[in-house]
N, C-alpha and C positions, 0 to 999 in steps of 0.2 A: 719536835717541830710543831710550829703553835700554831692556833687555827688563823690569825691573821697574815701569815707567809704563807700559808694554802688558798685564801681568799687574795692574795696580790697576785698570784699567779693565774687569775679568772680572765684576766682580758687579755690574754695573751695566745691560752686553750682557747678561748672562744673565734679569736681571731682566723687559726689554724682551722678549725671547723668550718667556719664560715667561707676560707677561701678552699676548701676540699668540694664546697657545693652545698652544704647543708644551710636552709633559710635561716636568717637569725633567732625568730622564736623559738627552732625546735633543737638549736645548737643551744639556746640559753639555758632548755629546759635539759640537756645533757649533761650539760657541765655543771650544773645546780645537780644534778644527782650524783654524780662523779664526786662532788665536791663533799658532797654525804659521806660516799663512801670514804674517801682519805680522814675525815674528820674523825670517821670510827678506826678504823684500821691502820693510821702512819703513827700514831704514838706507841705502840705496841710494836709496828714493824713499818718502820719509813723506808721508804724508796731512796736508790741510788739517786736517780733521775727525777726530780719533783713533776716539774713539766713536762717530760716523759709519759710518764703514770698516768695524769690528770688527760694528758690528751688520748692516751691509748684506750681509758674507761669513757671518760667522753664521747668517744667515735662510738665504741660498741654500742652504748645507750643509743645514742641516736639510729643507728642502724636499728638495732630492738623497737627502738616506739616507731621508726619507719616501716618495719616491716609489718608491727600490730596497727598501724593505721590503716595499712597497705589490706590486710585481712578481714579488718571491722570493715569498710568500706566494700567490700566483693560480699560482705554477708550481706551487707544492708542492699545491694542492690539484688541480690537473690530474693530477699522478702519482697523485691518490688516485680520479681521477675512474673510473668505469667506464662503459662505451658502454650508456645504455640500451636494451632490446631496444624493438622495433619501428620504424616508420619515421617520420623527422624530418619537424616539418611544413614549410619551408620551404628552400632555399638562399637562402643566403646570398653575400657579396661575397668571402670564400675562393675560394669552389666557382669564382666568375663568372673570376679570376684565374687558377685552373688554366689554364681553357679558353683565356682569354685571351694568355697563354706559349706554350700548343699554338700558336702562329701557322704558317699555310700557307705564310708563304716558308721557315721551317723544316724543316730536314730532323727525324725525328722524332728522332731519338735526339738534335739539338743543344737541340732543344723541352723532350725530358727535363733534359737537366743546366740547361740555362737556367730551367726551374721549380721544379727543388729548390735552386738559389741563391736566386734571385731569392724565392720564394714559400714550399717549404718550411723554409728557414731551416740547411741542410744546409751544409758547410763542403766546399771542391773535394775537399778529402781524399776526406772520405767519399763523396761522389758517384764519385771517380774507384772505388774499392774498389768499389762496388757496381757497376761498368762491368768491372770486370777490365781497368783499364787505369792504365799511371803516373800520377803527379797532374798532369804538365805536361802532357802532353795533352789532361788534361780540361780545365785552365787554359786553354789557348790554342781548345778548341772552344765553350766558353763566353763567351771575347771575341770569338771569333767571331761566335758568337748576338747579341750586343750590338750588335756593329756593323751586323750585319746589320735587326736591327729599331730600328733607332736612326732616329727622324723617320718610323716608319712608324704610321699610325692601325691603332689595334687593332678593330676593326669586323670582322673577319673569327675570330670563336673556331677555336683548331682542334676536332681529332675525338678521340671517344671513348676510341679505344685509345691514345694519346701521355697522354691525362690519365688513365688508370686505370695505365698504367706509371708517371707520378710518383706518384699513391696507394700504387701498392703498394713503389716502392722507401723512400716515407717510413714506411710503415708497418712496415718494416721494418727501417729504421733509429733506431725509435722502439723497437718490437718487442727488437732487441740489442746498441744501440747507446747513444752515448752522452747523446743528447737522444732524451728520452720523447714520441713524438709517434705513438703508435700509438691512442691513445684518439681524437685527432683524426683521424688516416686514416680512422677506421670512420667517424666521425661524417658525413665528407665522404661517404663511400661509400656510406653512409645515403640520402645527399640528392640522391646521384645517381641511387641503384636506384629511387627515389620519383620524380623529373621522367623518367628514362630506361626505358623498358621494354628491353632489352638484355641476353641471358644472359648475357654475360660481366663484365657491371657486379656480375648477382648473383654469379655463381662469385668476383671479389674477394669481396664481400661475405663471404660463406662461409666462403670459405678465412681471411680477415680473423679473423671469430668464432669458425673452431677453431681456431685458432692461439693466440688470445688467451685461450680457455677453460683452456690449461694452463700461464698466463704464472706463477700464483702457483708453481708446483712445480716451473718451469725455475733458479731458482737456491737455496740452502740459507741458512740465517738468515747468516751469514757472507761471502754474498754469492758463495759458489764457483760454478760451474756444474752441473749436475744433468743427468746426460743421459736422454735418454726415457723411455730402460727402466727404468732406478729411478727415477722421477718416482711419487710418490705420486698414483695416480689417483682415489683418493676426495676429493682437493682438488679435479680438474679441474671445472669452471662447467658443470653437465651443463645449464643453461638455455640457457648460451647457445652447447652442442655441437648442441642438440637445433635452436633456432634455424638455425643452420648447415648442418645437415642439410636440413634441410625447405627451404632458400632453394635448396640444392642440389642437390634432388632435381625440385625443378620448373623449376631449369634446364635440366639434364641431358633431362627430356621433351620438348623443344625440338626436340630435335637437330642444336644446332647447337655442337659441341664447340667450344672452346679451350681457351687454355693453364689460367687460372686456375682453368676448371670441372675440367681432369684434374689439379688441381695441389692443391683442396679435396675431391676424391674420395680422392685419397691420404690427406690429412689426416682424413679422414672414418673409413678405414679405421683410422689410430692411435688414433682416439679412438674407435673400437668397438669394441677388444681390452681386455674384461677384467683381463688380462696382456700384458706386454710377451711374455712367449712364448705368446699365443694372435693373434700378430699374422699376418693373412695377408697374407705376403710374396708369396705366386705371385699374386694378385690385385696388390699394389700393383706389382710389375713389368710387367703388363700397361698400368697406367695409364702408367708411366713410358714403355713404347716408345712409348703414346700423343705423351706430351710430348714423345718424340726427335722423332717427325715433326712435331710442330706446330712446335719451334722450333728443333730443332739445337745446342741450346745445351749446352756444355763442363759446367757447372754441371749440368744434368741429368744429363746422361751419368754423371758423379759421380758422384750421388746412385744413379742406376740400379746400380753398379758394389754400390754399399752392400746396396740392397736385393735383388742379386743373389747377394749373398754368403751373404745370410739363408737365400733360398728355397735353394738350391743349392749353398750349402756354398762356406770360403772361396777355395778354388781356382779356381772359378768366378768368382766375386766379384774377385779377382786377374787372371784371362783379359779380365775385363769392363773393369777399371781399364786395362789396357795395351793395350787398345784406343782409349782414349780419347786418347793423346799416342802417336806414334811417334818422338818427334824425343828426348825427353831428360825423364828423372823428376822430375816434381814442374811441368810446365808443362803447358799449354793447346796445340794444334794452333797456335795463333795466335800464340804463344810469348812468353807474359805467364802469370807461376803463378796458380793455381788453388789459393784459402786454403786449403781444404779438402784439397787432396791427397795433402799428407803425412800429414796426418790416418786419412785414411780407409785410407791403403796400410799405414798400422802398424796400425790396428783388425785391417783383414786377414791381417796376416803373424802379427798376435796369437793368433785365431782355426785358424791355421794351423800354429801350434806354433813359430813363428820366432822366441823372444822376442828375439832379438841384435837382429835386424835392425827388429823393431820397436818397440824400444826407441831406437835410432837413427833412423827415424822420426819416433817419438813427439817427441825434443827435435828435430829441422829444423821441426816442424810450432810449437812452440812460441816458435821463432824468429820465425817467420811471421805469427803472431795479431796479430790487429789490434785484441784489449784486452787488459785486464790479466785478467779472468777465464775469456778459453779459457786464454789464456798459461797460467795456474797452472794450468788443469785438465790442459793436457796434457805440463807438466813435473810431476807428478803423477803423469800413466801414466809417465813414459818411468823417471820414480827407482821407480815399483813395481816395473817388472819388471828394472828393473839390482836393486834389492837381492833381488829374487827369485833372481834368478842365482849370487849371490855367495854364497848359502847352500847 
């Protein structure tokens, strides 16, 4: 059967689609691919039915790219969605599946990565990045989880805190990463502050809303990175700062600290500076030694090293950095890098007057990025201050 009796048969299939209801562009592009297919596949094995064939592969295309238009569309209006303020009225079958992953023969942290495969839709990479750990071992602790609840009845939800750690590392991942799923993390986070009375459900929450209040003014129409202190703050969503504040200030009377609440107090404080130079550092360092004893965590200590640097000048801020690794620059205690630490050790060598050294910095840290727009932002620093030098 030769390709010109396949191609006489086009206006016929097309016809047939066109009065089934499908518009003529997207029937055209149907049958043009149907038409592919026969052109590979009828010389080997032809069809009883020529036009038979042709319209039955026809139809399915079209149904396929209807339905993938049908799903691009509902994603792109998600990117456009914004988290309504106040509280949602019900949970839903999401929320019911977080808890459901938390399962009790889980240890939490396998709970964690098994619910951002399984239910946030996270890729091992990125889960392993968000763990500070390679991606084969998040692979292999994730078939773990599998196997381990594999034949087990899920009747037993787990707990709060393993499901408010997969919220926040999706929201985070939606927040800077490459699938937008921060508009959903609040929404769940909503629906839990609403059936949960739980301050540290609201501190996510919170912390959630300021974050999200200066999402428009973290990157530049070009799509480069923006970093806080030139962040135009008459953009930031002072609704839903003010929200944020208030979920977190009736936490906080509680008293019953965690991570999230000392983590949206921080946040609280960026988004109450005026100026990036009316920021109170010596307050946000306090909140930080708060976080060093809640969690211990590499990542904070970091972060403290930064905001150390602020209140106290970079030398400081450097004492605080090399404190945090004794074994070898640009790693964790645990001895797996820490994205940020080439980063932050050339901010401060910057700050410090070192430009050689952190300018060399600047590009190992740009090596290290884990997209394409820290990448450029800090192969950016590191070519300002090499051609600063050269003149």
């Amino acid at each position: 059967m030769n390709e010109a009796l396949i191609r006489s048969l086009t206006p016929g299939v097309l016809g047939v689609l066109v009065r089934r209801g499908a518009d003529f562009a997207a029937a055209e592009d149907a049958v043009q691919d149907a038409l592919i297919e026969a052109v590979r596949g009828w010389p080997a094995d032809p069809p009883r039915d020529a036009k038979g064939w042709l319209v039955t592969v026809a139809w399915r295309k079209f149904l396929d790219a209807t339905r993938a238009d049908a799903a691009r569309r509902r994603r792109e209006d998600l990117v456009e969605e914004q988290p309504a303020p106040g509280p949602a009225a019900s949970a839903d079958d999401t929320l019911q599946l977080y808890f459901l992953c938390a399962h009790p023969s889980l240890t939490p942290s396998s709970a964690v990565a098994l619910t951002l495969r399984a239910v946030g839709g996270l890729t091992t990479r990125q889960i392993a990045q968000a763990y500070l750990v390679p991606e084969a071992t998040m692979a292999q602790r994730i078939s773990r989880a599998k196997r381990t609840v594999s034949g087990i009845r899920f009747d037993q939800p787990g707990d709060v805190a393993t499901v408010l750690r997969v919220l926040y590392l999706v929201f985070n991942e939606g927040y800077s990463g490459d699938v937008d799923l921060a508009a959903e993390a609040i929404r769940l986070t909503r629906q839990l502050a609403t059936a949960i009375d739980h301050p540290e459900v609201a501190g996510l929450l919170a912390l959630m809303l300021l974050h999200h209040a200066r999402r428009a003014t973290r990157t530049a129409p070009d799509g480069s990175l923006v970093p806080l202190a030139e962040q135009d703050r008459s953009r930031w969503d002072t609704k839903a700062i003010t929200e944020g504040v208030e979920i977190l200030q009736a936490a906080l009377a509680r008293d019953r600290l965690g991570e999230f609440q000392a983590q949206a107090a921080i946040a609280a404080l960026h988004a109450d500076a005026p100026t990036a130079e009316e920021t109170d550092w010596v307050q946000i360092v306090e909140w930080y030694d708060e976080l060093v004893g809640l969690t211990d965590s590499p990542v904070v200590r970091l972060n403290r090293a930064v905001a150390v640097g602020e209140a106290d000048g970079p030398r400081a801020g450097l004492a605080a950095l090399a404190e945090l690794d004794d074994s070898s620059p640009g790693s964790s205690s645990r001895g797996y890098p820490l994205p940020r630490h080439a980063a932050v050790a050339a901010y401060l060598h910057e700050r410090d007057g070192d430009l050689a050294t952190a300018a060399r910095l600047y590009a190992e840290a740009a090596h290290k990025a884990s997209n394409v727009a820290e990448r450029d932002y800090l192969t950016r620093q590191a070519a300002r201050l090499n051609t600063g030098r050269s003149h």
